[in-house]
Backbone as a ProteinNet text record, in pm:
[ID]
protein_1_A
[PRIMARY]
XXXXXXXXXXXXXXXXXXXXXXXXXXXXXXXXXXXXXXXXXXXXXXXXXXXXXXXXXXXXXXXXXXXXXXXXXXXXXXXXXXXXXXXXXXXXXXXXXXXXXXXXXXXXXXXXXXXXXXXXXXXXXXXXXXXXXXXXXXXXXXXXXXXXXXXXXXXXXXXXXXXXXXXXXXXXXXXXXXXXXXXXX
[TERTIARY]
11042.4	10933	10809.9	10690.4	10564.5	10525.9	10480.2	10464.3	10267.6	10200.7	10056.5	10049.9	9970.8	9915.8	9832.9	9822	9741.7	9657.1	9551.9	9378.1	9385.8	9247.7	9208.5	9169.8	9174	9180.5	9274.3	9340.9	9513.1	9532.4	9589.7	9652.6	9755.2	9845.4	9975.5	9977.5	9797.1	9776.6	9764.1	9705.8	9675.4	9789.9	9932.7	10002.6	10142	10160.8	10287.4	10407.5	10462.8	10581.5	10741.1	10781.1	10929	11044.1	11161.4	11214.1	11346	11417.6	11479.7	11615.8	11777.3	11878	11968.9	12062.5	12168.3	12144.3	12148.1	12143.8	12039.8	11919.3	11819.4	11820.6	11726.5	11818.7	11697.7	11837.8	11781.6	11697.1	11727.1	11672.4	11696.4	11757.3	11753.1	11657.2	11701.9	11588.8	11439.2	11431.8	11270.2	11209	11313	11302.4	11230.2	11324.8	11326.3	11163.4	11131.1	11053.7	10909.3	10939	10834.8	10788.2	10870.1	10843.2	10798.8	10842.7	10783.6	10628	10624.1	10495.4	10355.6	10426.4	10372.6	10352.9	10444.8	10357.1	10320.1	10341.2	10223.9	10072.1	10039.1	9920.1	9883.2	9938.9	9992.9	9925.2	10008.6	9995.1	10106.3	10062.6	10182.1	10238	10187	10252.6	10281.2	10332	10300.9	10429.5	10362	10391.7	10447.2	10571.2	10623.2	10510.7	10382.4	10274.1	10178.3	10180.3	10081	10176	10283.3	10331.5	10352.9	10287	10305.2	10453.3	10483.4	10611.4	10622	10575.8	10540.5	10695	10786.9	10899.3	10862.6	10946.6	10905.5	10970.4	10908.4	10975.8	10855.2	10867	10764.9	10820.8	10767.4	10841.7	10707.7	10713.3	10625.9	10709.7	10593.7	10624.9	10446.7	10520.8	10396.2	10324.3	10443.6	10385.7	10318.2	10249.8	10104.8	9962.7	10047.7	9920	9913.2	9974.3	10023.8	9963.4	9896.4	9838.6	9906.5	9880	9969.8	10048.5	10213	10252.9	10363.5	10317.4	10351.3	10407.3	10449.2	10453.6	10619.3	10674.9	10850.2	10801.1	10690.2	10642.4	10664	10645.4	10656.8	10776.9	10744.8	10881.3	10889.6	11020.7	11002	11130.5	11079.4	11207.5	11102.3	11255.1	11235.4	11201.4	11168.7	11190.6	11178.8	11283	11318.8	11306.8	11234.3	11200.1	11152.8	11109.8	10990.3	10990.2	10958.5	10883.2	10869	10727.3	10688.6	10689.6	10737.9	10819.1	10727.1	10664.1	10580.6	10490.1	10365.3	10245.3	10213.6	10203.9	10161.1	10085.7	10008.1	9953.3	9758	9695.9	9535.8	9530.4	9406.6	9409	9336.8	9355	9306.8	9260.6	9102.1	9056.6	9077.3	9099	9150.9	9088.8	9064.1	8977	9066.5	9083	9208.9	9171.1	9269.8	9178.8	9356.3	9362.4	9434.7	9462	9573.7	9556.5	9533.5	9538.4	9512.4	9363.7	9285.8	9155.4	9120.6	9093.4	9066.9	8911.4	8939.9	8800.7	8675.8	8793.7	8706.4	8788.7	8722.4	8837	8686.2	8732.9	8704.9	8751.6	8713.1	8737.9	8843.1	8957.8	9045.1	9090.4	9094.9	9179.5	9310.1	9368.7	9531.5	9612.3	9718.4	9759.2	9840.4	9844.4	9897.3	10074.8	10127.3	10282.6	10318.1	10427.1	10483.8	10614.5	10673	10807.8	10880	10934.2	10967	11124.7	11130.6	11276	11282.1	11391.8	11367.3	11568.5	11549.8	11672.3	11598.2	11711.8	11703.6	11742.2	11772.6	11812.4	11913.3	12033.8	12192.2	12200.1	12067.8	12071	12137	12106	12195.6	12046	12077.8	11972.3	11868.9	11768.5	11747.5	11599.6	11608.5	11482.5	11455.4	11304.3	11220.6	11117	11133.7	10993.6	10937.5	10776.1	10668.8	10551.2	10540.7	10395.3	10314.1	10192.4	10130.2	10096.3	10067	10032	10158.7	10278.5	10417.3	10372.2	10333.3	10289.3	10203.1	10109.4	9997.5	10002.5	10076.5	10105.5	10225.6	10307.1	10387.6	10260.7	10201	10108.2	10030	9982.6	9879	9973.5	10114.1	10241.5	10296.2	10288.2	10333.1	10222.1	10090.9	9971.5	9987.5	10042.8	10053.7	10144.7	10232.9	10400.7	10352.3	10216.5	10166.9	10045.6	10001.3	9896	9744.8	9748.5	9630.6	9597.7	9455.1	9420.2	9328.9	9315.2	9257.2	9140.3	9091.4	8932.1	8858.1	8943.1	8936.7	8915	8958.1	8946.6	8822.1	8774.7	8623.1	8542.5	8419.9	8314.7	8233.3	8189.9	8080.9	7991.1	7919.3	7807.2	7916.7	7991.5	8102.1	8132.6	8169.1	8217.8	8103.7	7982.5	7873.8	7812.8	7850.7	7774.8	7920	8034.6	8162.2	8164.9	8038.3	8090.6	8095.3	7964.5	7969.1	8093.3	8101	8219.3	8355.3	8379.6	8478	8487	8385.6	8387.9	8419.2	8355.2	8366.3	8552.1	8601	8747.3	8814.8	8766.3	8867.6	8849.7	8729.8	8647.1	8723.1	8800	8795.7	8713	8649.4	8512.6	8508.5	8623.9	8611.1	8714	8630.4	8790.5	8855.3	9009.6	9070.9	9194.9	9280.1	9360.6	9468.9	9511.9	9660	9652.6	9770.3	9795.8	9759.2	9671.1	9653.9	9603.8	9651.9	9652.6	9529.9	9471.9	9319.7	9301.7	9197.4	9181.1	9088.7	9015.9	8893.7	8886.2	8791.9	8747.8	8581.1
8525.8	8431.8	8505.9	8483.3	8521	8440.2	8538	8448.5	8490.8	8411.7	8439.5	8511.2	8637.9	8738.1	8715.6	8695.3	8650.7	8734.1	8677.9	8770.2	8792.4	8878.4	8927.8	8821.2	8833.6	8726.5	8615.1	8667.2	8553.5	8658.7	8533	8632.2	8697.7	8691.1	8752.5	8892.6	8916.4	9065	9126.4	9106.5	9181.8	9186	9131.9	9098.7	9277.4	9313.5	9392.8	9288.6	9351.1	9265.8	9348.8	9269.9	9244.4	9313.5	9364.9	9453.3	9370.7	9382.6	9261.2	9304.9	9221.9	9296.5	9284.9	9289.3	9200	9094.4	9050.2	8877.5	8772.4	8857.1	8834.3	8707	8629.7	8510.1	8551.8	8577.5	8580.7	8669.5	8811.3	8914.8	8975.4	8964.5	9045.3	8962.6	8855.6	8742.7	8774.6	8789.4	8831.5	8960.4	9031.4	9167.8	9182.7	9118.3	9048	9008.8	8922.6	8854.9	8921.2	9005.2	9099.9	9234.8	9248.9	9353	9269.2	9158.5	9103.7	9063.1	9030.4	8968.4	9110.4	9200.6	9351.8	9436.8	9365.4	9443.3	9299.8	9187.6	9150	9122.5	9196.9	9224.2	9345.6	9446.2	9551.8	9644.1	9631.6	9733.7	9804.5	9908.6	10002.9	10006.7	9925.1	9918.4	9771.6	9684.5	9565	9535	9512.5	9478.7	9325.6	9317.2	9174.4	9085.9	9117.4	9033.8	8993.5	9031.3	9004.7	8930	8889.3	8722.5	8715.2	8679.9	8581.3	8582.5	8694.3	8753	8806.1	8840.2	8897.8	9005.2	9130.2	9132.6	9297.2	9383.6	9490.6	9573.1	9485.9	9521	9583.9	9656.6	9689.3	9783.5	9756.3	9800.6	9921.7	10044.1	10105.8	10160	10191.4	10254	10332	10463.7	10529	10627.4	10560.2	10656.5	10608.2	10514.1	10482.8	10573.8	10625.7	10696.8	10857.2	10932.5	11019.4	11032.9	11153.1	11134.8	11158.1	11102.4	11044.4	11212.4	11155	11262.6	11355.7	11311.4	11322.4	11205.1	11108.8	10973.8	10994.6	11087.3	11101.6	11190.7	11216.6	11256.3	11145.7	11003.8	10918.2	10864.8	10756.4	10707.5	10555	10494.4	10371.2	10307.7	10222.8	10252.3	10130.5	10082.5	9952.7	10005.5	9945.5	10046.1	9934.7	9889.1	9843.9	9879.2	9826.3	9873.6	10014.6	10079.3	10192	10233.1	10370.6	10371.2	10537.1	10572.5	10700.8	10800	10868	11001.7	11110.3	11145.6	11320.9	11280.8	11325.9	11330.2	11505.7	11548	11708.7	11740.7	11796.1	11892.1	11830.6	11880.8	11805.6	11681.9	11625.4	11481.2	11540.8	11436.5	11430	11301	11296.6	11148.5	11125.8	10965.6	10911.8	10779.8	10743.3	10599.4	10514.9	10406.2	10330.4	10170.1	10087.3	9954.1	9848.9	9767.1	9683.6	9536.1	9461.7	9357.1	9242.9	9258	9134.7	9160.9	9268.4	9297.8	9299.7	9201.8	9272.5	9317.7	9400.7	9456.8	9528.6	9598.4	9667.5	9791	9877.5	10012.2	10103.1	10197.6	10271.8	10389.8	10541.9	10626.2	10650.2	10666.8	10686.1	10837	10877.4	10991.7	10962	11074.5	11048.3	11190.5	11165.1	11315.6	11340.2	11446.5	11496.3	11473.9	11492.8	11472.1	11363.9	11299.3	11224	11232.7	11234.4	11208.9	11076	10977.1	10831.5	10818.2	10699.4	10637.8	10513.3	10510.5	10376.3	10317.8	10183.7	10155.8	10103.3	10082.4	10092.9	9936.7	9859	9752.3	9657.1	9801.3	9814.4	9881.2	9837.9	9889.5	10015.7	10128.4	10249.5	10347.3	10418.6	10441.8	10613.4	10633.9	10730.2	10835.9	10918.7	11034.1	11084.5	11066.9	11147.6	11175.5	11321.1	11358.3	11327.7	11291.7	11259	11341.4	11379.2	11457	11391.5	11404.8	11392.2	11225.1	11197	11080.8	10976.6	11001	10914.1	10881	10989	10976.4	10876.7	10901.9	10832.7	10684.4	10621.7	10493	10444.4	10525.6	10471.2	10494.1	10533.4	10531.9	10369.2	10323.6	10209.4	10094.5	10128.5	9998.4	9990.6	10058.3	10095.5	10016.9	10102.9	10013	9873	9829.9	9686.5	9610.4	9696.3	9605.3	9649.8	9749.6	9756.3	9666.1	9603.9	9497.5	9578.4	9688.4	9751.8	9747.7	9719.4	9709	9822	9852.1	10016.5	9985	9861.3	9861	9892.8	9921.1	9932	10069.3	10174.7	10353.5	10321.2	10249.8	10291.4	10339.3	10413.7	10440.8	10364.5	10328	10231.8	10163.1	10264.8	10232	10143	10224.8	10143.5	10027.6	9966.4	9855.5	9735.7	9789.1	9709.4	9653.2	9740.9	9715.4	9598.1	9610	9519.9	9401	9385.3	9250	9123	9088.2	9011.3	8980.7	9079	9078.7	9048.8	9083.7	9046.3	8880.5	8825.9	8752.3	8645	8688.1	8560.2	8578.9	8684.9	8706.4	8613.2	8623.6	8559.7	8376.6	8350.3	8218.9	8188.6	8265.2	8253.8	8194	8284.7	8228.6	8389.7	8421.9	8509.2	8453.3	8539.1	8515.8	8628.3	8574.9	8681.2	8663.9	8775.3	8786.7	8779.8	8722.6	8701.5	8575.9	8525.7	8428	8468.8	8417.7	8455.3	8315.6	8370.3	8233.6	8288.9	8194.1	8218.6	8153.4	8178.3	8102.1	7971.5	7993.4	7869	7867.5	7899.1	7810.7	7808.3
7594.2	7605.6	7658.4	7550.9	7632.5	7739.9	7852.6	7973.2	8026.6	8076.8	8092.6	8194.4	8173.8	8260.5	8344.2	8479.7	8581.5	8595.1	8604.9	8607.4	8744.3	8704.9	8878.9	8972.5	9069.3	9115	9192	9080	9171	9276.2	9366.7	9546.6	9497.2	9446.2	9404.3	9395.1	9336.8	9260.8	9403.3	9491.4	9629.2	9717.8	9680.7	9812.7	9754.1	9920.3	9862	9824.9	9692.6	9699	9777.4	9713.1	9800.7	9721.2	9831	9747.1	9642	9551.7	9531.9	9525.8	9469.1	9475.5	9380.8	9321.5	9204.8	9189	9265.7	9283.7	9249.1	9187.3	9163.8	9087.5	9037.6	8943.4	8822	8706.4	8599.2	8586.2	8606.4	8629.7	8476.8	8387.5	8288.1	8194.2	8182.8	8115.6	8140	8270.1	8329.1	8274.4	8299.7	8220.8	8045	8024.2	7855.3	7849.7	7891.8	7912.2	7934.1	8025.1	8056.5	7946	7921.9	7719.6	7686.4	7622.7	7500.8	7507.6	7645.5	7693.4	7690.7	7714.6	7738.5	7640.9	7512.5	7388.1	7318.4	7353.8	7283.2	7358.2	7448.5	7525.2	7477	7423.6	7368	7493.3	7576.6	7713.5	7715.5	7816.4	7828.1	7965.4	8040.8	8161.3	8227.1	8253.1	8330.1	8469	8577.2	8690	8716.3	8777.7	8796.3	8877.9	8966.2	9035.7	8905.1	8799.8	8720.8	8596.2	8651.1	8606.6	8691.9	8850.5	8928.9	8996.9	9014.8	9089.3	9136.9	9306.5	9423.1	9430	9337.7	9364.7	9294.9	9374.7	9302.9	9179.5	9091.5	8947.5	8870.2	8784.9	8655.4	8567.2	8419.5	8325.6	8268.2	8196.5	8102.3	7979.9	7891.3	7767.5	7743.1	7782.3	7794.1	7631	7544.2	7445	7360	7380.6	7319.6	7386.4	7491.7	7574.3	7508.3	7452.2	7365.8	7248.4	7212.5	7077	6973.1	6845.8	6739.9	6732.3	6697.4	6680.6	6802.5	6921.7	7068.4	7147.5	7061.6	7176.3	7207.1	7183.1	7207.4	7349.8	7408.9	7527	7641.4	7595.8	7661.6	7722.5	7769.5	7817.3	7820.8	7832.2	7820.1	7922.9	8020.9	8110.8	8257.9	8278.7	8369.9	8556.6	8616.3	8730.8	8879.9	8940.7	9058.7	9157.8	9278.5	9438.8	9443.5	9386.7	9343.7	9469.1	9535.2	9591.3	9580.1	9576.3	9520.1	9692	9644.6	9817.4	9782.2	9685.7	9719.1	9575.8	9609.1	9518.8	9536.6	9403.8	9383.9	9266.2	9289.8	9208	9200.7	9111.7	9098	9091.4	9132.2	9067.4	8950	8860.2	8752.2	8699	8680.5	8614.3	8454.9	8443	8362	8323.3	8262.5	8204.8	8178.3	8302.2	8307.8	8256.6	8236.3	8246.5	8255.8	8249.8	8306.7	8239.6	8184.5	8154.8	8232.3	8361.7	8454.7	8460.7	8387.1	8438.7	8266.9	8173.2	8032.3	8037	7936.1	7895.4	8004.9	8061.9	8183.8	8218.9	8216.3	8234.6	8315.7	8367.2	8505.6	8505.5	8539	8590.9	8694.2	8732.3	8850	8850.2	8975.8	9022	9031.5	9021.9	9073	9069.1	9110.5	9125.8	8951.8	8932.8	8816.9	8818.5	8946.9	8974.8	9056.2	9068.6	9128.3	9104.6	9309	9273.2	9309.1	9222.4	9270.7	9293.9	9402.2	9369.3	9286.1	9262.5	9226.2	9125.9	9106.4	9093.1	8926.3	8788.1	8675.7	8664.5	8583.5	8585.1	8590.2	8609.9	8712.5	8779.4	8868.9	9022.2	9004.8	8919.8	8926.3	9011.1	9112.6	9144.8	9107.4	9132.3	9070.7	9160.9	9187.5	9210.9	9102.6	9062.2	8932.8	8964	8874.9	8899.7	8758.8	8729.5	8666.7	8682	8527	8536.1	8407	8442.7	8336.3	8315.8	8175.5	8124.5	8189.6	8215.1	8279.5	8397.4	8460.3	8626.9	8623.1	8574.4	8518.3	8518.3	8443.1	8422.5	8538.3	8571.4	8717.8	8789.3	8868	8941	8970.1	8837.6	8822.6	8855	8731.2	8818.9	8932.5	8955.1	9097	9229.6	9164	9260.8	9266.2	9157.4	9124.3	9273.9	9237.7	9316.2	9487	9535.1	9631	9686.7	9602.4	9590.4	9563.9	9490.8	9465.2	9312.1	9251.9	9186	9146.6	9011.3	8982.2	9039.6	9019.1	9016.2	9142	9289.8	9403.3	9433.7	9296.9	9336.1	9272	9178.5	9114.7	9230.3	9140.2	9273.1	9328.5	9446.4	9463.5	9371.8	9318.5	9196.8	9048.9	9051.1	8932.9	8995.3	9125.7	9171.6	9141.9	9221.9	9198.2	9007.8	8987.3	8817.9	8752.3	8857.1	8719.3	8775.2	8942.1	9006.7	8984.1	8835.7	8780.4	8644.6	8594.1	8510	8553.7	8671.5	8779.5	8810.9	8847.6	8860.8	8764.4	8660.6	8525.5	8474.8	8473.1	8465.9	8560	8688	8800.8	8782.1	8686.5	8705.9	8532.6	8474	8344.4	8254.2	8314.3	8169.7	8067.5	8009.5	7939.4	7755.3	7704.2	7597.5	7579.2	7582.8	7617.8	7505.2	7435.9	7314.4	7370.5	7469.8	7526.7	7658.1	7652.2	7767.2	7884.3	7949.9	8118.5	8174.3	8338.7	8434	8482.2	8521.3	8605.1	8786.9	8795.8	8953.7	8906.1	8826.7	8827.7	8947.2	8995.9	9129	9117.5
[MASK]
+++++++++++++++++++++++++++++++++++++++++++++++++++++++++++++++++++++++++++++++++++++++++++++++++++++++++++++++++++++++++++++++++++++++++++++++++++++++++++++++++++++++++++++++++++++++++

């Protein structure tokens, strides 16, 4: 089931979530749920807070980020109670943008490596290391299930110029090519 992507704006997106366990209810369904919803947004990364699920889940499939030809570079893979243990090597900027944020993408730093934990979707558990375009996209999901939003590394001058655009997203006054929940206020 496609489920609506919560804009900027909802509290959910700012809060850390929570770690979760087997017992989860209906955790593979959600899972399910969360692909289908994630390529038909046709993103490559989406975070369980941006359907409105404060829990630290997020799924990627990074080989759309891969130029044609290279996307077996990528990866595609679920990832439970995350939590990233050693950042190495340059940062490196990247022109990011976000489906809880459409049509707005930004400059970000980040480190080139990362090493994460994290549990698979039978809790089987796992240390990886990530370089590159992978890191890359765990990084932004990851920010997610921490309550950080890319648009927060932009630079000052970048913050100021999207505040109106920001706003009309959070106010949904945008049109947008996929289901999303809004704040209206």
């Amino acid at each position: 089931m496609i489920l609506p992507i919560y804009a900027y704006g909802q509290p959910v997106l700012k809060k850390i979530a929570r770690p979760i366990d087997k017992d989860y209810p209906e955790l593979q369904q959600l899972i399910s749920d969360m692909w289908e919803t994630m390529e038909e947004a046709n993103g490559v990364g989406l975070a369980a807070p941006q359907i409105g699920k404060s829990i630290r889940l997020f799924i990627i499939n990074s080989g759309p980020m891969y130029p044609e030809g290279e996307e077996g570079k990528g990866i595609k893979q679920v990832f439970i109670n995350a939590e990233i243990i050693e950042e190495a090597g340059a940062d490196c900027s990247y022109s990011e943008g976000c489906l809880s944020i459409p049509d707005i993408t930004g400059d970000v730093d980040r480190p080139e490596e990362i090493t994460i934990t994290y549990q698979d979707e039978e809790f089987n558990e796992y240390t990886t290391t990530f370089t590159g375009m992978n890191a890359r996209v765990i990084q932004h999901e990851y920010d997610h299930i921490e309550g950080i939003l890319f648009t927060e590394m932009l630079s000052p001058l970048k913050k100021r110029l999207l505040k109106r655009k920001l706003t009309k997203i959070r106010n949904g006054d945008i049109e947008q090519k996929y289901r999303m929940k809004f704040v209206r206020v």
